[in-house]
N, C-alpha and C positions, 0 to 999 in steps of 0.2 A: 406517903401520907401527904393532902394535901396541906399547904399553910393555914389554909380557910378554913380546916377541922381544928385549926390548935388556937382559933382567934376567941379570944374572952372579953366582952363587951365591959365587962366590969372595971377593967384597967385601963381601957381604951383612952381615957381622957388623960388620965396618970401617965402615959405613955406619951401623947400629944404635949401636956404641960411639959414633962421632961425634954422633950427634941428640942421643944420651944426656948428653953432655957440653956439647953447646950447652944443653939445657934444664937441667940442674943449674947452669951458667954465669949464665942468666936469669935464676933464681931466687935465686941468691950474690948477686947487683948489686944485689937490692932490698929495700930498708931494713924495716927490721922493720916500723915504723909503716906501709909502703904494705899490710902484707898485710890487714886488717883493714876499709880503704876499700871501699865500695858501689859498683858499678859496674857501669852499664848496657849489655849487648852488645847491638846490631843494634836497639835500643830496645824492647826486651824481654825480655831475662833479665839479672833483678838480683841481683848475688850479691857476696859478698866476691870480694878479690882472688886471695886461697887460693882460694874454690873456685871461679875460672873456671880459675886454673890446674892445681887439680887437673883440671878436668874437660879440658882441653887436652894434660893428660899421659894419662890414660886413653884419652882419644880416638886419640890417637896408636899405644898400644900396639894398639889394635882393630885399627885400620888395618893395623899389618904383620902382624897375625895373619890378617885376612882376604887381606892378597897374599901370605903364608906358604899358604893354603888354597886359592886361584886358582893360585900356581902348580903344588902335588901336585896336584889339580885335573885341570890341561892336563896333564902329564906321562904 
């Protein structure tokens, strides 16, 4: 079955404010001094802390823009 038969508009936003608040959550719990640390993902991109988590948060919002655009899409 695909994922796109099990998607329910109704929650859709309920679902968005929730990620929304776990990743604001994430972010509140880590000490100032970690944002600034060097850190290697997948052994290959080196970036502060800030920007893997910025790029974590962008990446995010792409994603439900593009199942926002799959699902008009199918429709």
């Amino acid at each position: 079955m695909d994922d796109m038969d099990n998607f329910d508009i109704s929650v859709f936003e309920t679902t968005i404010d929730n990620n929304l608040a776990t990743i604001v959550s994430i972010i509140e719990q880590t000490p100032d001094e970690k944002f600034n640390e060097e850190k290697t993902l997948f052994g290959r991109m080196t970036d502060t802390r800030t920007g893997h988590m910025l790029t974590a948060v962008y990446n995010w919002h792409v994603a439900y823009k593009t199942q926002i655009f799959l699902q008009l899409k199918s429709a």
